[in-house]
Every structure is written in structure tokens, then in C-alpha cells.
C-alpha positions in Angstrom: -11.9 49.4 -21.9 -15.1 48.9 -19.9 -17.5 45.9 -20.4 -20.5 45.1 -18.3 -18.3 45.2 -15.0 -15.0 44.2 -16.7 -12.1 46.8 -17.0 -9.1 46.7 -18.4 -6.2 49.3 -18.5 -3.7 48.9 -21.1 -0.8 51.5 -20.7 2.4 52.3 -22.5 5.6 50.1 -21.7 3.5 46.3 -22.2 1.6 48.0 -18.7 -2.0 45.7 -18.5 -4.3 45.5 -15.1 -7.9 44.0 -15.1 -10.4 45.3 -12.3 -13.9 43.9 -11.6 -16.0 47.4 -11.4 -19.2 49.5 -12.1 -19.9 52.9 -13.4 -18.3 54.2 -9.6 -15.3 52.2 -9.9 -14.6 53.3 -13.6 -15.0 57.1 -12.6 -12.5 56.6 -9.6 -9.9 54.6 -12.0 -10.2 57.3 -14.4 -10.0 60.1 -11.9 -6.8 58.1 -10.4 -5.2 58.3 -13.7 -6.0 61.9 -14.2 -4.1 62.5 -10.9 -1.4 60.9 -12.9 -1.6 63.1 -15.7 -3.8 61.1 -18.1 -6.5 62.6 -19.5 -9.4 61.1 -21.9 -8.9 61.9 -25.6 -11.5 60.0 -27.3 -14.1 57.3 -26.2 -16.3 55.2 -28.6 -18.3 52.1 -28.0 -19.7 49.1 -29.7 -21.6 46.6 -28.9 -21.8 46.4 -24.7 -17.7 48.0 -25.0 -17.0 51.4 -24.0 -12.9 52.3 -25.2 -11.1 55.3 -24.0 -8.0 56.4 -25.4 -5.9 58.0 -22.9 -3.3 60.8 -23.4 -0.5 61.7 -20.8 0.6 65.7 -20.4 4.2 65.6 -19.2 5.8 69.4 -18.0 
């Protein structure tokens, strides 16, 4: 989730990090998680929110 410079990762296994970030930051954190084998399935938005839900490709 990404709100005016708030972002917050939510993950499987209770996993929760918050960052402090911009448009540059989110791109990197997303790219970090494809690297990991996440990739986006879906975003929507409301209000100032942006959500993304995340998939993971295992071998």
C-alpha cells in the first residue's frame, strides 16, 4: 500500500514493514520484490491510496 509517501508491505506469514518513500522508492521496493519472485497482480486505488496485490511464482 502506498499513501502520499507512506508504504506499507504486508506479506504472508504475519510479515509487515513500513518505509517512508516516493514514486522512486516504491518502484525500487517493487522491483526488490520482483527479484524475489513477486510479481503485481492487481492494483486499485481510492481516495489518496494506491493497493497492490502481490503474487509469488515458486519453481
Amino acid at each position: 500500500m502506498w499513501d502520499q509517501e507512506t508504504i506499507q508491505v504486508n506479506l504472508p506469514g504475519d510479515y509487515e514493514e513500513m518505509y517512508h518513500g516516493n514514486h522512486k522508492e516504491i518502484v525500487t521496493l517493487l522491483s526488490d520484490l520482483g527479484s524475489q519472485g513477486w510479481d503485481v497482480a492487481s492494483c486499485s486505488s481510492t481516495g489518496n491510496w494506491l493497493f497492490w496485490t502481490l503474487r509469488r511464482h515458486r519453481a
